[in-house]
N, C-alpha and C positions, 0 to 999 in steps of 0.2 A: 515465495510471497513476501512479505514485510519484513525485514527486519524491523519491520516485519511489520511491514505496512498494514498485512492483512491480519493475523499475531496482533497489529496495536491499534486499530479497529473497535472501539469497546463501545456493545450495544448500551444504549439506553432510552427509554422509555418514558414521553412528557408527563406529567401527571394526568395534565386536563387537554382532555381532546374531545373537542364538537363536532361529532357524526356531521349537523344539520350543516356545517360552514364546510364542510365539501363543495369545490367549487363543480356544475354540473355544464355540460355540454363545451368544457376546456373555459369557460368565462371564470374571470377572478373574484376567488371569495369575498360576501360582503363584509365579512370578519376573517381578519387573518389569524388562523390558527400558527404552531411554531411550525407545522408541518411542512407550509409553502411560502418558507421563511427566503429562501433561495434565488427564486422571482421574482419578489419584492423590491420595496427602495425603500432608502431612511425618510424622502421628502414625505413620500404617499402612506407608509405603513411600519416606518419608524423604526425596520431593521434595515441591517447593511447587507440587503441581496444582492444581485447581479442585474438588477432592472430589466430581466426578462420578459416582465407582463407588456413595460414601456417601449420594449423593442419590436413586439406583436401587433401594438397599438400604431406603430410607427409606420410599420410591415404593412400595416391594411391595404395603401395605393399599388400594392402588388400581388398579385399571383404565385404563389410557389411554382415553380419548373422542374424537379426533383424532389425523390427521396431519398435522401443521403443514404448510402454504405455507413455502417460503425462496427467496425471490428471490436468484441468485448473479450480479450485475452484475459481469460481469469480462472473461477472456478466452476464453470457451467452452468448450469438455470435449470426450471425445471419450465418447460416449455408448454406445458397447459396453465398457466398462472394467468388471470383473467386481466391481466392490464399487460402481459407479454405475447400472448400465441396470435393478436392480430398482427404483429409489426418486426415478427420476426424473419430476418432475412429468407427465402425461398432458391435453392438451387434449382432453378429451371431446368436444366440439361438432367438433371437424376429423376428416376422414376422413384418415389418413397418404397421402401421396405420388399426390394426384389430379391435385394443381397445382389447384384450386377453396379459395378462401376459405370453407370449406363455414361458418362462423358469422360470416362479414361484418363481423369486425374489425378486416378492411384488412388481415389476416397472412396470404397463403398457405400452407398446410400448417405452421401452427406449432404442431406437436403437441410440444415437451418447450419451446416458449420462442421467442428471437428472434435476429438475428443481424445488428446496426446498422452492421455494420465488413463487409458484404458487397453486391455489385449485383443486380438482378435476374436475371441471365446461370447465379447460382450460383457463380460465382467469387469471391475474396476480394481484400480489402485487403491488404497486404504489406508496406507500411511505413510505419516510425510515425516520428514528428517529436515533439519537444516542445514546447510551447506556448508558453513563453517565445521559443523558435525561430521558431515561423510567424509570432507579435506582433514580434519583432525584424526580423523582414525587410521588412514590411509597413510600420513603421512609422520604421525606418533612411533608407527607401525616401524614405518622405513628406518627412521634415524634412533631406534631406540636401540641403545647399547655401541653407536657408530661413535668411534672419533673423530667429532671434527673437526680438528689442525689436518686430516688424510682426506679429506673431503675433495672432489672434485669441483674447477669452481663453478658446474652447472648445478654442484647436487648444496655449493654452498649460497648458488641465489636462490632456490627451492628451500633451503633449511631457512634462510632470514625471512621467507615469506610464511615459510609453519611459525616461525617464530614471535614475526613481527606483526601478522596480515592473520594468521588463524587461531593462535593458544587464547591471545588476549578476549576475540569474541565466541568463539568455542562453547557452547554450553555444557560440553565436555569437562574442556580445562576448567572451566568456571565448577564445575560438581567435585572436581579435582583438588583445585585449592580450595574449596570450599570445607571439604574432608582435614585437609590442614589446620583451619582454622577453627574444624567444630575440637577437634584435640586441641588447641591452645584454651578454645575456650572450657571445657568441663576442668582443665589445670585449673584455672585461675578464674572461674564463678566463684568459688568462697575467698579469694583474697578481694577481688571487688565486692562481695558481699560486706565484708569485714571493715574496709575501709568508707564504706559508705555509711556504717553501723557508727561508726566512731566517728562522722562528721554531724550524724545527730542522733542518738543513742534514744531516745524516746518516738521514735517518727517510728511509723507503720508500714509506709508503702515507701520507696522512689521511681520516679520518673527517667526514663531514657535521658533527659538532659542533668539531672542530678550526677549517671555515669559518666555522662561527659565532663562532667567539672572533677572529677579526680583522675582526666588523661591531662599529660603534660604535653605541648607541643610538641618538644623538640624529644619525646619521648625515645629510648634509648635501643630500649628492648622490644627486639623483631615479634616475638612470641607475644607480649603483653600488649601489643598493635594488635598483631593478627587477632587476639579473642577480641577485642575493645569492636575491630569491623565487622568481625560474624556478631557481636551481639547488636553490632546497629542496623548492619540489617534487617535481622528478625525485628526490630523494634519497628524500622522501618516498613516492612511488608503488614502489619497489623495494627494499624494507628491506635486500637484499643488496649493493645498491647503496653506492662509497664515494667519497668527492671523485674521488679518484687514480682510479679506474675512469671516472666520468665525463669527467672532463679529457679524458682519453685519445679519448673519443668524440666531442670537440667537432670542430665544423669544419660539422655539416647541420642544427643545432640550427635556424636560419632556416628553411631550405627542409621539416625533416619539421613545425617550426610552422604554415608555410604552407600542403602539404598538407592538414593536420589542418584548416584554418580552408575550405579550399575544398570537401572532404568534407562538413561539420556544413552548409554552404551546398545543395551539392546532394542530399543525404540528405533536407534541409527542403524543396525543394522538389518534389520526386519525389513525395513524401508528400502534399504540398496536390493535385499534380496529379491522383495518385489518387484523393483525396476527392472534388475537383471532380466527377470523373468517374462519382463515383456515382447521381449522379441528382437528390438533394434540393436544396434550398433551403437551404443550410448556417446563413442565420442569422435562420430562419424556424422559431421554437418549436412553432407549430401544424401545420408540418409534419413527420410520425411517422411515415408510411406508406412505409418506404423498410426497404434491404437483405434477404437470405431467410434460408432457416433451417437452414443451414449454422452447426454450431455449434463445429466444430474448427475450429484452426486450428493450422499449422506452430508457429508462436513462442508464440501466447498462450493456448494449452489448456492447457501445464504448470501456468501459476498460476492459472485459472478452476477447474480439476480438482485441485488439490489445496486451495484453500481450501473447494470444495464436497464434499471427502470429509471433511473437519476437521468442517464440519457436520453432514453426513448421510451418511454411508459406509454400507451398509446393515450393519446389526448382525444377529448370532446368526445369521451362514450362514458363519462357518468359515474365513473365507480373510485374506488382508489384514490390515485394520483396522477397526474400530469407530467409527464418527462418534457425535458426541454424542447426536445425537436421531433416534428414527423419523421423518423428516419426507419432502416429495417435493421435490424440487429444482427451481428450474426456473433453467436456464441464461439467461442473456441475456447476448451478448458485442458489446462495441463498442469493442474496438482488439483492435490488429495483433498487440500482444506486448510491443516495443519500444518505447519513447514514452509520451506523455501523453494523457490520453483525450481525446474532444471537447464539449465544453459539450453541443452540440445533440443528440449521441448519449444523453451520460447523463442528461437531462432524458427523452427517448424512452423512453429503459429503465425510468425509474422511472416513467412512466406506464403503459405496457406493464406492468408489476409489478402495479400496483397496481389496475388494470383487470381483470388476468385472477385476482386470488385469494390473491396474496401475502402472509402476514403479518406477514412479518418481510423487508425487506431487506438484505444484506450490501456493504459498498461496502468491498472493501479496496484502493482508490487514492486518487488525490490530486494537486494539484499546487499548483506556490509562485506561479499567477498566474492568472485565470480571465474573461478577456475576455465571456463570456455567463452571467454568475454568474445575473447575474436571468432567464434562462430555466429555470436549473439549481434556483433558489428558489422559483419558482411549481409547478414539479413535487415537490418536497419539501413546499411548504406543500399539496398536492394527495395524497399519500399520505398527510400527515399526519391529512388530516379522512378519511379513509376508515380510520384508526385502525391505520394500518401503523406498525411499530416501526422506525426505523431506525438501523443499527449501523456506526460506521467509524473505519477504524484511525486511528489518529493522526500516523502516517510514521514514516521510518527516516533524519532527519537528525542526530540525536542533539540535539535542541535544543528552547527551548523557542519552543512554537507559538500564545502570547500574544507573541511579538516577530517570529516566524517563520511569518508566515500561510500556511494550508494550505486549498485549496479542495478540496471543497465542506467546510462548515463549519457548525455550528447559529447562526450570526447570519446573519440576513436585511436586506437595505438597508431601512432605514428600518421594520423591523418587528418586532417582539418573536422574540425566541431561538424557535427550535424546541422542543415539549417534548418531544419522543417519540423525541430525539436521545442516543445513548450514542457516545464518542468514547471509545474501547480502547489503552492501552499495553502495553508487553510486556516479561514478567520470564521469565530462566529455570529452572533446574530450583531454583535454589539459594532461589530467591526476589528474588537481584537483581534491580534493571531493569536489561534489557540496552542496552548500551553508546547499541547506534543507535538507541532507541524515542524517539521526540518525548514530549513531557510538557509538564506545565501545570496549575496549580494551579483557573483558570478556566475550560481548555478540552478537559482530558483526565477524564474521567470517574474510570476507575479502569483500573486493570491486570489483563493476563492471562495464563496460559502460551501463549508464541511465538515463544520462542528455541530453535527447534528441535521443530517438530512433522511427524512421520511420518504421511505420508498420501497419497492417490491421486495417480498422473501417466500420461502417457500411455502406449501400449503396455503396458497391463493390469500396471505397477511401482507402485509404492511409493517415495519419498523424504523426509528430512527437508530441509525450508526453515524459516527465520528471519527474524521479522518481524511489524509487526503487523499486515502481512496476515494471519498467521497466528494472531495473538491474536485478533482481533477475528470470527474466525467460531467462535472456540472459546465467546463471548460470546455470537453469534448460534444455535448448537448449545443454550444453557443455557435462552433464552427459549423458545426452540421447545418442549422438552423440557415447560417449565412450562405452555405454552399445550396442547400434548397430555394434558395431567394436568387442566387448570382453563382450559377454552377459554372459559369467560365474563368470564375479565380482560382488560380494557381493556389498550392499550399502556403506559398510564397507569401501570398499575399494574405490569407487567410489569416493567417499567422501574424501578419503584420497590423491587418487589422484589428484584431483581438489584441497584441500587446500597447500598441498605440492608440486604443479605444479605453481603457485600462481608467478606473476615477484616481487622478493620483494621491496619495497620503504621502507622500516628502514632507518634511519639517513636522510631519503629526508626531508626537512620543507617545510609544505604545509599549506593550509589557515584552520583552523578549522573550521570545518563546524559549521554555525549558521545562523540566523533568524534578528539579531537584528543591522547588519550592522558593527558588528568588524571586523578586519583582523588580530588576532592573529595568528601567525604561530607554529604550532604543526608538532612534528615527527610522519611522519605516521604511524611508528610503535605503536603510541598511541592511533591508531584510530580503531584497529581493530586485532585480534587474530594472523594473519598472519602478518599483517603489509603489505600487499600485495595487485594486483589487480588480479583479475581471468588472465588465461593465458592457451588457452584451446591446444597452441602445446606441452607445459609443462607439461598437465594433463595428455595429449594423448600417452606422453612418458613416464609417471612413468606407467599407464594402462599398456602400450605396455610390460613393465619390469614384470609385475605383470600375466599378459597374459601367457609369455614364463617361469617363473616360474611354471605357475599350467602344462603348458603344457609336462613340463619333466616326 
């Protein structure tokens, strides 16, 4: 899931929300609340939506012709949810609940989808691991105690890539050195205590930047570094947090490091063991015929179920919320909740997708290391000739993901870019891009609203989440929408409409997005291929040009 896309995801809740300015029978609120901020337009209601309501409006001298396919590859749904069980996908060919494959697709009873992250038994997965985690242990394992000047040089491009591609994002390594540095720091809490004591001997408290003003840049000593960044990050994780308060707590800084590191170890392996135990062939692409159709789950139906109510919430029945487009959903969940997905799962899913009808995929995870890329590439270049569109967010590391590789991704080893590839950033109401969206002038498509979208969770509620999980189905909502209006356009085109329909923001100066509390301002034309934010009346009218062209 995220590097965690779904991991940096973080719920929250408007203050004020008006029951009565729910919009009723799909017509737009007479007050806009934040909730259907997304729809919106800056002329009409003075945030930076995607002018979804104006593209409706637009739509009227047409009829819909379809209901779009939307592949929701995530974390499953709970499928009685009152704004999802009308619009959910239907396998016509299966008889529900006989236990018989009744259309021989190898899927027993997979009447709304599929469920890769469960056993045949009916029971589920439960815990999740992340990737760079089960590569770090596997591979710490291999090379530990090896010389390597005797290295073969297959086993020495495998060691630069534990080295260079797994230790550094590891949450392993990271518990690892971390342990390092809580031992530099219990050394040296009373020398920084001391030294701070003596730059004002009558003060009570100091503050996290008082510590900093007694490191020297070009500081000398590795040890007196290392404690100075374990104390900034604790400072760091706890804004209430101050030197003097922490001081105070030193003396287990070691032993809760070392917990912390034996934890991330058996969490990681709990997690393999479970997968083990599912049945498949875990690093065998051609095998697909595995887990049932159990589609909730505990941890991972919150974010499967809300980015598939972003797309398709059933509209004009009164309740909830409005998803973008009349389409049918079809759920397919291959993780736990918690964690990173698995290569051989999401290659599965997007076959499974693209097999049963799909025309649009939505993939809002990701991660920063992907050990079965090339199983996860031949099923993308496999929906892609079957003319599936497919849509994914960009992540929530605040950075950019021309330097900061995010898998899965439109570059293929040794073969030309995907074309049918859209890669979604996320602005919010203001028009900013928000803070955490990943960007990239080569690799981020264009931006969406998804800093804050209201939409389906479990137990028949509603919430807003942030992220571009949650841009990017606002994205996948917009093609559906256009493929229901003008079902004879290629992905191709689709695609094309959507980016060249796009409001553009070039020469705007906006905050670049990041993590680490800058406010440098960038041209948003740097942030992303278009330089633009989705703008689904704009789509709807290059479609519509494209539409009356085939029609001649």
């Amino acid at each position: 899931m995220d590097t965690r896309i779904f991991i940096s995801c973080v719920s929250f809740i408007f203050a004020a929300y008006a029951a009565s300015a729910q919009p009723k029978g799909g017509q737009k609120p007479k007050v806009l609340p934040a909730q259907y901020w997304q729809m919106g337009s800056m002329d009409t209601e003075k945030v930076f939506g995607a002018e979804i309501w104006k593209a409706y409006d637009y739509l009227k001298k047409y009829e819909p012709k379809a209901k779009t396919v939307v592949a929701i590859i995530d974390g499953g749904a709970e499928l009685d949810h009152e704004d999802l069980k009308d619009v959910l996908w239907v396998n016509r060919d299966e008889i529900p609940g006989n236990g018989i494959d009744d259309d021989g697709n190898g899927y027993v009873d997979d009447v709304h989808g599929w469920n890769f992250a469960g056993r045949k038994d009916g029971t589920q997965l439960e815990t999740g691991s992340l990737e760079a985690d089960r590569e770090y242990l596997v591979l710490s394992e291999k090379f530990e105690g090896k010389d390597i000047a005797r290295l073969s040089k297959k086993e020495r491009r495998e060691y630069r890539y534990f080295k260079e591609e797994v230790e550094p994002i590891a949450s392993i390594g990271q518990a690892k050195r971390n342990i390092v540095g809580a031992k530099a720091a219990e050394r040296y809490a009373e020398q920084f205590e001391k030294e701070l004591r003596a730059t004002d001997p009558d003060r009570k408290a100091f503050s996290g930047k008082d510590l900093a003003s007694i490191m020297k840049e070009d500081e000398p000593d590795a040890d007196r570094v290392a404690a100075y960044e374990f104390f900034l990050r604790k400072l760091r994780s706890n804004p209430l947090m101050s030197w003097t308060k922490l001081y105070a707590q030193r003396g287990g800084f070691v032993q809760e490091a070392e917990k912390e590191y034996r934890k991330r170890i058996e969490v990681t392996k709990i997690s393999e063991q479970e997968r083990a135990a599912l049945g498949d062939r875990l690093h065998d692409g051609a095998d697909r015929k595995y887990g049932n159709n159990r589609l909730d789950g505990k941890k991972s139906s919150l974010h499967g179920m809300h980015v598939g109510g972003i797309v398709g919430a059933a509209r004009n029945n009164g309740v909830g919320m409005d998803g973008v487009a009349d389409v049918e959903l079809m759920f397919i969940r291959l993780h736990e909740g918690d964690g990173d997905e698995r290569d051989k799962d999401v290659a599965a899913a997007i076959y499974y997708a693209a097999d049963n009808g799909a025309r649009v995929i939505n993939m809002s995870f990701g991660k920063r290391t992907s050990p079965g890329r090339e199983m996860v590439e031949k099923a993308l270049r496999y929906a892609e000739k079957k003319g599936i569109l497919l849509v994914h967010a960009a992540g929530n590391d605040g950075a950019s993901i021309e330097k900061h590789h995010l898998y899965p991704s439109k570059h293929a080893t040794g073969k030309k870019d995907l074309k049918h590839w859209i890669a979604v950033g996320s602005i919010g109401m203001s028009g900013q891009p928000a803070r955490s969206s990943n960007y990239g002038k080569r690799e981020v498509d264009l931006f969406a609203p998804g800093d804050g979208v209201y939409s389906t969770v479990p137990g028949n509620k509603y919430k807003n989440l942030r992220g571009t999980s949650m841009a990017a189905p606002v994205v996948t909502g917009v093609a559906a929408l256009i493929w229901n209006y003008f079902p004879e356009l290629s992905a191709r085109e689709v695609k094309q409409a959507i980016l060249e329909g796009v409001t553009s923001r070039k020469g705007e100066m906006v905050t670049r997005p990041g993590l680490s509390g800058t406010l440098e301002q960038v041209d948003f034309g740097e942030l992303c291929a278009t330089g633009g934010v989705l703008n689904a009346l704009g789509a709807v009218k290059i479609a519509e040009e494209m539409h009356v062209k085939k029609s001649k």
